[in-house]
TORPA-105519 format. One line per 5 residues: number of its first residue (from 1); their letters; for each residue x, y, z of C-alpha. Coordinates in Angstrom, 3 decimals, decimal comma. Example, Ala and Ser with C-alpha at 12.3 -4.5 7.8 and 13.67 -1.06 7.14 Angstrom:
1	as	12,300/-4,500/7,800  13,670/-1,060/7,140
END
This chain:
1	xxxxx	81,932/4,870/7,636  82,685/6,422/10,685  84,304/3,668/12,541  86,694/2,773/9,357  87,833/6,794/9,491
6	xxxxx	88,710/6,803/13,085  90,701/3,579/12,808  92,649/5,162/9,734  92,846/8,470/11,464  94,617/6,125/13,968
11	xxxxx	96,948/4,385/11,888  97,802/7,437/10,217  98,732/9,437/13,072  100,782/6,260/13,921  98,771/6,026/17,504
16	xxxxx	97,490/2,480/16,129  98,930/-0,368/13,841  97,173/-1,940/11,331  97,695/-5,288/13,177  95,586/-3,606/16,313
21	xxxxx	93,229/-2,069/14,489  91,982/-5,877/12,248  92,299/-6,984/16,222  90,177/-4,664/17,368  87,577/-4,743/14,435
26	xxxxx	87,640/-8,602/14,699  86,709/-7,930/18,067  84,074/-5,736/16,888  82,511/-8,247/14,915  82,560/-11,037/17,915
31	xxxxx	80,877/-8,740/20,794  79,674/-5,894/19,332  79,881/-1,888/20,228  81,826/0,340/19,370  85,655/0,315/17,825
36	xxxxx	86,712/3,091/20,123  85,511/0,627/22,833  87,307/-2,640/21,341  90,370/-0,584/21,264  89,951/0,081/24,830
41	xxxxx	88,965/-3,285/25,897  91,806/-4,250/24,020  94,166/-2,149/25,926  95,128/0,294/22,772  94,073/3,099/24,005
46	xxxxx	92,908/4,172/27,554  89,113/5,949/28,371  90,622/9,502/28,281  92,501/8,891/24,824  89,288/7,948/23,157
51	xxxxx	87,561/10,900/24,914  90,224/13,240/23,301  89,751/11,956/19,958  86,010/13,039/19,519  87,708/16,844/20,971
56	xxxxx	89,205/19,119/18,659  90,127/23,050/19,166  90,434/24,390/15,652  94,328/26,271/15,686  94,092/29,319/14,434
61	xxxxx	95,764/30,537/11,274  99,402/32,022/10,724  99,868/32,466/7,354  96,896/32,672/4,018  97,687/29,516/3,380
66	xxxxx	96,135/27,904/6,328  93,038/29,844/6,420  92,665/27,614/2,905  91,387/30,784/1,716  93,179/32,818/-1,265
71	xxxxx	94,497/36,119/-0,510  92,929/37,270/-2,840  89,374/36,703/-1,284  90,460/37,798/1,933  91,284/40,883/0,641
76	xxxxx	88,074/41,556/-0,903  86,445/40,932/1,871  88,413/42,999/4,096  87,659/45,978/1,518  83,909/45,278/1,917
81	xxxxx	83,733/45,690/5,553  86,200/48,697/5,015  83,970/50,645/2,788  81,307/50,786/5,718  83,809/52,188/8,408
86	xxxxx	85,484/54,676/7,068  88,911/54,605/8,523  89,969/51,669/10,269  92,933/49,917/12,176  94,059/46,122/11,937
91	xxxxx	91,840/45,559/15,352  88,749/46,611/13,694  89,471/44,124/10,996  90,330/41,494/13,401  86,755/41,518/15,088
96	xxxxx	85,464/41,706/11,989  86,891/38,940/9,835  87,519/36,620/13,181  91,439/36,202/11,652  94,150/36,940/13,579
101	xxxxx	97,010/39,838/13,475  99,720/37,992/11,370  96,738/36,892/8,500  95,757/40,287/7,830  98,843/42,333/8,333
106	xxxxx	100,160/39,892/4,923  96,594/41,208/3,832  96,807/44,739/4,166  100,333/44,789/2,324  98,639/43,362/-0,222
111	xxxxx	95,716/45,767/-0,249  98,462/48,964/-0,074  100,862/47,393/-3,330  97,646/47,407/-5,044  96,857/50,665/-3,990
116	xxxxx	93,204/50,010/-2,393  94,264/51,380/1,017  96,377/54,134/2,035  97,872/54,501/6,222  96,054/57,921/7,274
121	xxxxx	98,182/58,254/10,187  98,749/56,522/13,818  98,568/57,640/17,429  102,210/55,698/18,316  104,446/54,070/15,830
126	xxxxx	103,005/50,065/16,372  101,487/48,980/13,353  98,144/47,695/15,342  97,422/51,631/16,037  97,974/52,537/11,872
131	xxxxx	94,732/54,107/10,818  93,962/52,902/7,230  91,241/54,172/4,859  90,203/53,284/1,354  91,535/54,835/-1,919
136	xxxxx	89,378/55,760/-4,674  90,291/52,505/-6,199  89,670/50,610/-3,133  86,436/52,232/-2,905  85,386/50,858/-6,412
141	xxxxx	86,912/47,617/-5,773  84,397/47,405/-2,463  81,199/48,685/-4,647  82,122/46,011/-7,624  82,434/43,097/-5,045
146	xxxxx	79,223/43,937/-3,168  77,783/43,786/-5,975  79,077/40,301/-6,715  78,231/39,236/-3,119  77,306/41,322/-0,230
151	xxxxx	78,714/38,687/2,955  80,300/40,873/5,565  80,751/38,550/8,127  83,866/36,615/9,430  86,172/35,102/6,890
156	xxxxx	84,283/31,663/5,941  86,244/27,905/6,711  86,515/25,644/3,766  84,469/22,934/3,593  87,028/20,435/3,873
161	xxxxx	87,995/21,823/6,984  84,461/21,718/8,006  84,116/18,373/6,710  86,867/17,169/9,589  85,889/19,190/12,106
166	xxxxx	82,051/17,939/12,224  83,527/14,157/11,655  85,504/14,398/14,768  82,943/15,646/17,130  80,431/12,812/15,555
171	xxxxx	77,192/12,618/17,550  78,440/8,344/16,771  80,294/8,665/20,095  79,072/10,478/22,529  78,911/8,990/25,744
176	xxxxx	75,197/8,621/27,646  74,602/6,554/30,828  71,627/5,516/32,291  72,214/8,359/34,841  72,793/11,026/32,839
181	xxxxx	69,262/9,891/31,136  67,535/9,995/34,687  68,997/13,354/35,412  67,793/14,843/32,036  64,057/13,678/32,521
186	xxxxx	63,670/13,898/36,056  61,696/16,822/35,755  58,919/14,362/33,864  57,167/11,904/35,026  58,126/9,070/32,926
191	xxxxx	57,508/5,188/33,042  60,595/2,829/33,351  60,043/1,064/30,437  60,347/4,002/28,158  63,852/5,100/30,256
196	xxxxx	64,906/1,774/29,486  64,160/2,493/25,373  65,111/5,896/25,228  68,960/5,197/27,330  70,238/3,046/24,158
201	xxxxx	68,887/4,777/21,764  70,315/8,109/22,756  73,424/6,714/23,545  73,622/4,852/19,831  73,119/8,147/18,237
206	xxxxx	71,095/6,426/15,818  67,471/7,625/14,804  64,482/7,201/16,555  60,846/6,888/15,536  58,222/8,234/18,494
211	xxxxx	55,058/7,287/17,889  51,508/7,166/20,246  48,494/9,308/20,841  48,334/13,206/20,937  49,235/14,839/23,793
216	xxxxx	51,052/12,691/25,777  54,589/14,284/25,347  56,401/12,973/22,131  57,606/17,022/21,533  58,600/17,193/25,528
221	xxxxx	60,532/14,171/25,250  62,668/14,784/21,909  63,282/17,702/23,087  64,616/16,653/26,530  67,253/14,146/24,325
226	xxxxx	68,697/17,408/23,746  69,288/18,323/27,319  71,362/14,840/27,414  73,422/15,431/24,845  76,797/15,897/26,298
231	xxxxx	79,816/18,008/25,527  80,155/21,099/23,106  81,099/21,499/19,340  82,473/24,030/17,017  80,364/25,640/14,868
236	xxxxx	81,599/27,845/11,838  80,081/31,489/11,208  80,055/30,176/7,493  82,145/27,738/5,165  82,761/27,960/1,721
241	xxxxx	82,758/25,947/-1,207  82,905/26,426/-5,173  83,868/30,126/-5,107  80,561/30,185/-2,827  79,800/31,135/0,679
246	xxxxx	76,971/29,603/3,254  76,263/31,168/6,545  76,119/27,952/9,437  75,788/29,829/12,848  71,986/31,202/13,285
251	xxxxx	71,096/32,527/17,134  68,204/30,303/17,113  69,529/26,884/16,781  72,739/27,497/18,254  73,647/28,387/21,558
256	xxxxx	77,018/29,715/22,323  79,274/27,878/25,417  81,858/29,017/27,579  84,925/29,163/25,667  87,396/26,645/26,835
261	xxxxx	90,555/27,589/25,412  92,239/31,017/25,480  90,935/33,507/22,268  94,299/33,608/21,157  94,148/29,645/20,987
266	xxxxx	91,427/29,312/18,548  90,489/29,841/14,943  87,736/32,683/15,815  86,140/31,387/13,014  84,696/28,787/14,803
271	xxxxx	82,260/29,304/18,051  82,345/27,105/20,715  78,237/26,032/21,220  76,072/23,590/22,825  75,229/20,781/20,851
276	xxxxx	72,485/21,493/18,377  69,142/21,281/18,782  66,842/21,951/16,027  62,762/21,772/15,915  61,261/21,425/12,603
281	xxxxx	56,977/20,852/12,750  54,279/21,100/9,910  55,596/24,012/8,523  59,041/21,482/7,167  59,125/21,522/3,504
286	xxxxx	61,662/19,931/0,943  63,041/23,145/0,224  63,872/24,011/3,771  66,282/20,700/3,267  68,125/22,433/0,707
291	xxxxx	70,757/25,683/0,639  68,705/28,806/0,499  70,145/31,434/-1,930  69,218/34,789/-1,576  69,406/36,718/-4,641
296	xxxxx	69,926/40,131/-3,641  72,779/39,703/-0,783  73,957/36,902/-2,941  75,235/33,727/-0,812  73,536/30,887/0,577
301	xxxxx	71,876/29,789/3,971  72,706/26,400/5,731  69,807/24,087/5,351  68,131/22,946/8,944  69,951/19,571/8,601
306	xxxxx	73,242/21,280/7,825  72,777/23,637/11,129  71,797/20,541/13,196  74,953/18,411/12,665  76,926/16,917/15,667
311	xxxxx	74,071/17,521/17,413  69,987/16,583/17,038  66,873/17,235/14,241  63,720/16,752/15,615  60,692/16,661/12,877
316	xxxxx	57,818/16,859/15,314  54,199/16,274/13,917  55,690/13,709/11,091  53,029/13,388/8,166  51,643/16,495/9,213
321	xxxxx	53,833/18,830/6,568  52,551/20,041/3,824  54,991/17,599/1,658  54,355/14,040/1,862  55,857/11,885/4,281
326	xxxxx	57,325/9,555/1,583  59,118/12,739/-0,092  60,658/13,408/3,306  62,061/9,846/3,284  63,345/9,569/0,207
331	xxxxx	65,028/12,771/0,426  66,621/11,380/3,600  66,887/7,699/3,542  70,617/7,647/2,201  71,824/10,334/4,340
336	xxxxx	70,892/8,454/7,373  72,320/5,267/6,005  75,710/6,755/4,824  75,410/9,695/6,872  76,285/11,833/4,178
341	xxxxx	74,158/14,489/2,613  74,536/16,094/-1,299  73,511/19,466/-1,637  73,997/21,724/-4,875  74,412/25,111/-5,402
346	xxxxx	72,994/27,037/-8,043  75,831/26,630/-10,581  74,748/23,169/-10,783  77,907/22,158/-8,722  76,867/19,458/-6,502
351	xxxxx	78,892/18,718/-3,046  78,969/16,547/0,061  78,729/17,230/3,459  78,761/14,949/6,697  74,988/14,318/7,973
356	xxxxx	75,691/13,828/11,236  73,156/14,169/13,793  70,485/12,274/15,981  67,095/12,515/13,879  63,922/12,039/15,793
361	xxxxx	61,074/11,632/13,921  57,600/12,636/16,531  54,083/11,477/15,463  51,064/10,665/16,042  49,788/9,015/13,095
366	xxxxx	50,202/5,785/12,380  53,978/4,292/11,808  52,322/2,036/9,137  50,352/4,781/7,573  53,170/6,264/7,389
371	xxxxx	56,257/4,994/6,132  57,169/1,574/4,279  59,100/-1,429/5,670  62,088/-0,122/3,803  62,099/2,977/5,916
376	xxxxx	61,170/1,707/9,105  64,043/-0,789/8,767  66,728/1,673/8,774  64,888/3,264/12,038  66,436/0,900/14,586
381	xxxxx	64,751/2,095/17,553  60,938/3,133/17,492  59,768/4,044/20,901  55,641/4,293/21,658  55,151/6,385/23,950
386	xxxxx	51,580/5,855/25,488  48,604/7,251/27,652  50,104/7,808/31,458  48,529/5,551/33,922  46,577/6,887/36,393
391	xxxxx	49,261/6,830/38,666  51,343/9,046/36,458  48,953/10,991/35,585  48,415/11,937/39,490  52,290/12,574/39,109
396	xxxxx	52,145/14,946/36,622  49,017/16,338/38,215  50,989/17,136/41,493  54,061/18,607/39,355  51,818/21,082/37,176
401	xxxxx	50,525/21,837/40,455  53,614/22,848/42,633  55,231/24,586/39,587  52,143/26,768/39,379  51,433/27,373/43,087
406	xxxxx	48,440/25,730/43,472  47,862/23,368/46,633  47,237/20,144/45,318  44,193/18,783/47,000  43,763/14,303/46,782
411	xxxxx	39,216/15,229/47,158  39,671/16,983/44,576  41,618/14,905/42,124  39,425/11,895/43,198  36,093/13,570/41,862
416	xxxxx	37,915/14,718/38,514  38,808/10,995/37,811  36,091/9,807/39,192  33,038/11,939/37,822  34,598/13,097/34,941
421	xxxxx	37,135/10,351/33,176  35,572/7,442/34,231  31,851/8,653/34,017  32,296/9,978/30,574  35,095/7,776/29,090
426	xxxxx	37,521/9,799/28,763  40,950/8,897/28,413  43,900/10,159/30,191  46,703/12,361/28,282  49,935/13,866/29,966
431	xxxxx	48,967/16,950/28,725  45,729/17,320/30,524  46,641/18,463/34,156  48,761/21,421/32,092  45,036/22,485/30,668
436	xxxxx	43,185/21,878/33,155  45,590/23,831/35,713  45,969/26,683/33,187  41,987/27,174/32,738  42,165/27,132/36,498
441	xxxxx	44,480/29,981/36,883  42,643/32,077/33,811  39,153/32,311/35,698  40,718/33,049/38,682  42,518/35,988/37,418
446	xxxxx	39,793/36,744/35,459  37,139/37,128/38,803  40,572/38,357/40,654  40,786/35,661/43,328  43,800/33,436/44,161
451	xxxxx	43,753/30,151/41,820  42,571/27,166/43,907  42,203/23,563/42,747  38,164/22,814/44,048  35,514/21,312/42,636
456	xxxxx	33,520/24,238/41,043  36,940/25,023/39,423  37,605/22,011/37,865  34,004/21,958/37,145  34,700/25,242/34,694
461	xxxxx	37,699/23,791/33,430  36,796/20,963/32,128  33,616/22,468/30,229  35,914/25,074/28,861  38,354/22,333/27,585
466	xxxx	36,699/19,681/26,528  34,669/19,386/23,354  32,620/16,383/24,872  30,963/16,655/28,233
END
């Protein structure tokens, strides 16, 4: 889908002829990758051109027309934020609404022939320093559409603009090398083999299956994909679609980035943020998948999947919801084939949006137990990631360590493994020296000594930990 929209977005904007583009797909089809890559092997395009075509900067709007919003609409909301300031100027409204001086001033014409605001005065005779204020009309106008909705935030996109937006900055095409992977998990101490898995499977942007015993850093690890994920994207403050509005930007799974264009450059109804990273465990139900309506301010809430396009979804602890795992799939298994998603609101009108993101599914249950054949087969990469060795485990030992401030002492460590794991069969898990260290530091505190990695302590930790002695 993807790859047949960039070649027409090619061929439309006249930067590609059909000829090159069956070249370059033929070429697809012969050795594989990507078409943006073809069409630079080919010598269509050269490395930065590609780059620029997964880069957009919204424009801002000039006129109601390209906001795609009706004047109407804007004016309404404009009132609605009015009737909880009092009087106002157009540079209130501006940081209100996010739209820009030439947009409202066609706005608050409108509002003044319809006799909803009145000028109350002006310190200087330039229209940005008119003070406005509602009329008694205006003032009903506000309380009768607050009552139909209550958004007062910035003016909304539509959702075909949104649509575009979140197709050109497709997580399909972002570029990961193996260094940027080694950078991102250097603070781990990983095996090669799973570097190896992880690079191409990142880089893809398809989904990934992580699978292998508790507490050996599944959660650490999706998360860290995040940390590779390069580049920014905009994000809207809301979009809206059937006569409906749904808030998008949340502080939680978004992260705002330094702006790169000038304000006055920009539709400000877009924010410049990292890509998304969002974290979904055992509390994940269906309903959390679909738009949340909330009946007394009266518009919607993007679902998690929604939030986390162009960017990653991690469902960590998979089969541990409270749905069942097979409801999960189904719900999901055509939006990560088509990478589209249908959501409906509660008129019954039903809509699609791009589902564009990396999905990593973490467990520790069973992939068999799981999830059927059908499933698994549309999860091209399934990475295990195991118990550490004992060498890693001494690694991440010696990390847990310095990052704490504890000497690490090689006695020590010797007797844990070697009177402890060994004698008692025990297996090793990444998470352990975390524990361990931690129950270390408690006591000490506790008796109000300095934390110190000797055999008595260890001796307390691991009684205090462990179930089994």
């Amino acid at each position: 889908m993807i790859e047949k929209l960039l070649g027409e977005r090619l061929v439309a904007e006249n930067r590609l002829t059909e000829e090159q583009l069956a070249n370059a797909l033929q070429r697809q089809l012969k050795h594989g990758g990507r078409i943006g890559d073809n069409l630079v092997a080919l010598g269509y395009l050269n490395s930065e051109e590609l780059d620029s075509l997964f880069r957009t900067h919204p424009a801002p709007p000039h006129t109601i027309e390209e906001t795609g919003l009706e004047l109407t609409f804007v004016a309404d909301l404009l009132l609605k934020h009015a009737s909880s300031l009092g009087n106002f100027t157009i540079m209130d409204m501006i940081e209100r609404v996010n739209l820009g001086t030439a947009v409202l001033d066609d706005v608050l014409d409108y509002l003044k022939r319809q006799k909803y605001v009145e000028v109350k005065g002006s310190s200087d005779y330039s229209r940005l320093k008119y003070r406005y204020s509602l009329t008694n009309a205006g003032t009903a106008r506000a309380s009768e559409q607050l009552e139909i909705c209550r958004y007062t935030g910035p003016a909304p996109v539509p959702l075909e603009a949104y649509a575009k937006v979140a197709r050109i900055q497709t997580i399909k095409h972002i570029l990961v090398n193996e260094v940027a992977i080694r950078r991102a998990f250097s603070h781990l101490v990983v095996s090669e083999v799973l570097l190896r898995k992880l690079g191409p499977a990142v880089s893809a942007g398809q989904a990934i299956f992580i699978y292998g015993p508790p507490g050996n850093g599944k959660t650490t690890i999706a998360e860290t994909i995040g940390g590779v994920l390069p580049g920014s994207v905009y994000i809207p403050h809301a979009i809206r679609v059937g006569g409906q509005i749904i808030t998008v930007f949340d502080t939680v799974n978004h992260v705002a980035a330094t702006p790169e264009k000038e304000r006055a450059d920009v539709d400000q109804r877009w924010i410049l943020c990292r890509r998304p990273v969002v974290l979904a465990g055992g509390e994940l139900t269906l309903r959390m998948l679909d738009l949340e309506f909330n009946a007394i301010a009266k518009y919607y809430e993007a679902p998690l999947q929604l939030k986390a396009n162009n960017g990653l979804f991690i469902v960590d602890d998979f089969g541990r919801q409270i749905l069942e795992p097979r409801q999960l799939l189904n719900r999901w298994i055509v939006p990560l084939e088509r990478r589209t998603d249908f959501l409906s609101l509660n008129t019954g009108m039903k809509f699609e949006v791009p589902f564009d993101q990396l999905v990593v599914f973490s467990t520790n249950l069973a992939p068999e137990g799981l999830v059927d054949e059908a499933f698994l087969r549309r999860i091209r990469y399934k990475v295990r990631i195991d118990r550490p060795s004992l060498g890693e485990y001494e690694g991440i030992f010696r990390l847990v360590c310095a990052a704490k401030g504890i000497e690490f002492r090689q006695d020590v460590f010797d007797h844990l493994v070697g009177d402890y794991y060994r004698r008692l069969d025990v297996p090793l898990n990444a998470c352990h020296p975390r524990d361990i260290v931690d129950q270390i530091i408690d006591e000490a505190h506790y008796r109000q000594h300095a934390p110190a990695m000797t055999r008595e302590s260890i001796a307390s930790a691991w009684e205090c930990h462990f179930v089994k002695t």
